[in-house]
N, C-alpha and C positions, 0 to 999 in steps of 0.2 A: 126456375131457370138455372140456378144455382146448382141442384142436380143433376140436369143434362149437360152440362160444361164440367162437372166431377166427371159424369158416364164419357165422355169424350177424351179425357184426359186419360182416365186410369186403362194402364194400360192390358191388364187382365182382360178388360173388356175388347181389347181391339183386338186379341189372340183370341178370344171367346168368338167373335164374328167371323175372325178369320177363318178359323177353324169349321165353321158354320158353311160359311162358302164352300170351301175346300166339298166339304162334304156332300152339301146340295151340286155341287157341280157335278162330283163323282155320281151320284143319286143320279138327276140327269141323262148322264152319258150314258149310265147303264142302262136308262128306260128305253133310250133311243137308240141304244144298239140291239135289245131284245127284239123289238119294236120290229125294228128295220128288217132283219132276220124272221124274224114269223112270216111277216109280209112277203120274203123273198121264197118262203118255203114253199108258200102256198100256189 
């Protein structure tokens, strides 16, 4: 338990996830605008 309240605190970790997001979200956006676009070609 001790370790997940360090993982919690430190804050490397939170810009680690953050960053994570960020990314998955761009990741995301882009499948569903390819996506959408193919769809619309066809």
């Amino acid at each position: 338990m001790n370790f997940l309240s360090m993982l919690a605190n430190d804050p490397v970790v939170m810009f680690s996830f953050g960053g994570l997001t960020i990314v998955l979200a761009i990741c995301a956006y882009y499948i569903y605008y390819f996506l959408k676009h193919i769809q619309d070609d066809s």
